[in-house]
N, C-alpha and C positions, 0 to 999 in steps of 0.2 A: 134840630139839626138841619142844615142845607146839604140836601143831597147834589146838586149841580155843578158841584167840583170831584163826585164821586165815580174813579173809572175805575171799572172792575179787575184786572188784571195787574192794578199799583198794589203795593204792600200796606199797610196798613201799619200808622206810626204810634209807639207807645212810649211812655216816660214816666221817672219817676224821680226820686232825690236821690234814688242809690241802687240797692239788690230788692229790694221790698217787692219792685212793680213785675220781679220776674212772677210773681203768684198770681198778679195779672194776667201776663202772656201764660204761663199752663193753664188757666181758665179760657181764655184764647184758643188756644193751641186743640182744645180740648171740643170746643163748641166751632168749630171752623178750622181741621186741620189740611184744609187744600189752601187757606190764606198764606200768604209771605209778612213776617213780621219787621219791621225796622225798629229796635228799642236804642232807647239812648238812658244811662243810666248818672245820675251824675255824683258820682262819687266820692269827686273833689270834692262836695262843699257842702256832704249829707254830714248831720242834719238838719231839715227845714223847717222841723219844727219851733226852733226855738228863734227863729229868724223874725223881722217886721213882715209885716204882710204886702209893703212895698217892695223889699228886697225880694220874698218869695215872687210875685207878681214878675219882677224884671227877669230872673233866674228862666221862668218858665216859659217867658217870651221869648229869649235868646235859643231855648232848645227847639219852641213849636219851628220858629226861621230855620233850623237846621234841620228836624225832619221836612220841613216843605220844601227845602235844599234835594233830598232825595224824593221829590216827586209823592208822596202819601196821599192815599185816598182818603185817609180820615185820620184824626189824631185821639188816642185815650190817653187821659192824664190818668196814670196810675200811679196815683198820691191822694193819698185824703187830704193832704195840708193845702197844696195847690186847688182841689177842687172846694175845698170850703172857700177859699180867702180870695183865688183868684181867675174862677171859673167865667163871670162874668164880663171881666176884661180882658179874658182869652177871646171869647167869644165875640167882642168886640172887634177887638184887631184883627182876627183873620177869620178868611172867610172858608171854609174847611167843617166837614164833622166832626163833631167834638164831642167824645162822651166823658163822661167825670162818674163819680164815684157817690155822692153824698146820697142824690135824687135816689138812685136803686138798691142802697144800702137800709136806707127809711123805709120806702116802699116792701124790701122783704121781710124785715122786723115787723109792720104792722100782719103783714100776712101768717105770721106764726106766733106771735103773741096770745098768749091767753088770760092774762091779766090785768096787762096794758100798765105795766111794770117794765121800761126797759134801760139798760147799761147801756152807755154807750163809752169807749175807749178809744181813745187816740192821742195826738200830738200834743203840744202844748198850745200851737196856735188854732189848728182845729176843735180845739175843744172850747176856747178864745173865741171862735167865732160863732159859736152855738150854732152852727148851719147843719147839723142833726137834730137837737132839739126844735128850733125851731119850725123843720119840716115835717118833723112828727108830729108836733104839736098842732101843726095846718090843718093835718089831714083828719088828725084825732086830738081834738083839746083836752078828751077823758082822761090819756095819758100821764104818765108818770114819766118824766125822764132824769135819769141820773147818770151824768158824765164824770168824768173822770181819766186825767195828762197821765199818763205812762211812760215818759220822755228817755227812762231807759231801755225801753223794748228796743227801740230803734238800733240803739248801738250794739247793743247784744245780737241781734240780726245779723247787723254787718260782719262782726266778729266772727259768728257760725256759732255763739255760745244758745243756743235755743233748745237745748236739753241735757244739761246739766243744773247741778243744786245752787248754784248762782242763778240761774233762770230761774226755775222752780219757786225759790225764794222770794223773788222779785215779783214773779206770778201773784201769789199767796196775799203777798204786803198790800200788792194795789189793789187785788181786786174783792179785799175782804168787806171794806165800808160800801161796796155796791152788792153783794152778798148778803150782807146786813139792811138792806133796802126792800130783800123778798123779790128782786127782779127774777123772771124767768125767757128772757133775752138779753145776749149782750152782742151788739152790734161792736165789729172788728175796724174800727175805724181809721184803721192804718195800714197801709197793703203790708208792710213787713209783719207786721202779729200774726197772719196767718204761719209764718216761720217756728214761733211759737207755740203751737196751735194744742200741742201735747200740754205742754206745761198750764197753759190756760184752761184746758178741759180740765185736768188734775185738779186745778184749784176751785175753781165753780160745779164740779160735778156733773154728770152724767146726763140730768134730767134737763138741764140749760141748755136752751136754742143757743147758739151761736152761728151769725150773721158775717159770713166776708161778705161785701157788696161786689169782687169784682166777678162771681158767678153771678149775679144779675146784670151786671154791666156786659158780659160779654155774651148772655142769651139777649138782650136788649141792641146790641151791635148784629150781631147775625141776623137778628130779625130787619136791621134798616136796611142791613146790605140788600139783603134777598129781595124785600118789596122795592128796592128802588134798582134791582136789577144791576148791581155794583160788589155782585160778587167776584170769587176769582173762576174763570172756565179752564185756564191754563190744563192739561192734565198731566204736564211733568212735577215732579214733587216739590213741594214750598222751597226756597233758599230763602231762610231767615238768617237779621244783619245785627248785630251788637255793636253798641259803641258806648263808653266808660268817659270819663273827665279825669280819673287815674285808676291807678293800683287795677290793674286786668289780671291780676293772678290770685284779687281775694273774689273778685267775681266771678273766674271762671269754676272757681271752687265751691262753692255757692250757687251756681247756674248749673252746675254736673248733680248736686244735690235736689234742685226746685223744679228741675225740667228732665230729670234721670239724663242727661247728654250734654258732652261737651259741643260749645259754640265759644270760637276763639274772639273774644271781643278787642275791636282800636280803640286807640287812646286819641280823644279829640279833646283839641283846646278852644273854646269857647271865647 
């Protein structure tokens, strides 16, 4: 990360495909609540999963230009599909902090692993681009890793269906041939699955680590702000900013649930 674009008293930009990345921001919110948030959620065109990794790639550029539009001290992609496939040509184009999701997601599964057995869940494209396996594999070749596209969680998120017997069910289906593997981590590799988070435990059982990366992603952010002195000092209370690409009344519905409060989100067209 370049810290040199980083002034302490900007909001701090986040994004996703859709509602997922709000598990983000309450990980955020959570580890840094004097921060101001700017999220941009893109709604219209979730989801990303099932996209080319050039289309997700141009999608995510057009957003990072719109949070830099309002002035951001750092940008989190919170999407695992964007930071598998198109982390490194973010980071290219703009010159900005940039945290992504895969790196600290890896990093927490090796730290609680004890078999070195692990699941890993997500997208269709991130699961496509092996950038979890692969980084696990760097770090520990010992490893076992077994993936596995869930490309219905996504929509079920959106919906708000994430605890009923259609969930459940869906739970169950995918996550049984990585249960049958003897893993005892499954890394969450899609911000919206934590949405699900009930029905997933249900299915894998109690003894199972389960890994969202964006509590590491966001005690990994607190820590750059601090040492590079770009935190916020402000001490009137955060005003955090939503903004949607459509439909602001399944997300406010869905943001009242993921964050316990309503935050009226604008419709921007891209």
């Amino acid at each position: 990360m370049n810290a040199q674009s980083a002034t302490g008293n900007k909001a701090i930009g986040v994004f996703d495909s859709g509602v997922g990345g709000l598990t983000v921001v309450r990980e955020l919110m959570q580890h840094m609540p004097n921060e101001e948030i700017i999220y941009f959620g893109d709604t219209a065109r979730v989801p990303y999963g099932s996209k080319s990794k050039e289309t997700v790639t141009k999608y995510a550029e057009e957003i990072v230009r719109f949070l830099l539009s309002k002035d951001v001290k750092a940008v989190v992609i919170a999407c695992n599909t964007v930071s598998s496939n198109s982390y490194a040509a973010l980071k290219a184009a703009f010159d900005i902090p940039m945290i992504e999701m895969v790196s600290h997601g890896a990093d927490m599964c090796l730290h609680v692993t004890g078999n070195n057995t692990i699941g890993v869940i997500g997208t269709e494209a991130t699961i496509r681009s092996r950038a979890y396996e692969q980084m696990i594999l760097a770090a520990r070749p010992e490893a076992k890793v077994f993936a596995k596209a869930c490309p219905l969680f996504v929509p079920l998120a959106e919906e708000g269906w994430t605890g009923n017997t259609v969930a459940q069910l869906t739970a169950e289906i995918y996550l049984q041939e990585l249960i049958d593997q003897k893993i005892d981590s499954l890394v969450l590799g899609c911000t919206h699955y934590p949405l699900l988070l009930d029905c997933i435990r249900n299915a894998v059982g109690g003894a199972m680590h389960i890994i969202n990366p964006a509590e590491a992603a966001a005690v990994h952010l607190n820590r750059f702000l601090r040492e590079n002195n770009a935190e916020r000092t402000c001490s009137t209370a955060p005003k955090h900013m939503f903004y949607v690409s459509d439909n602001t009344q399944k997300f406010d519905r869905i943001c009242r649930v993921v964050l316990g409060n309503s935050y009226p989100a604008e419709t921007v067209n891209l």
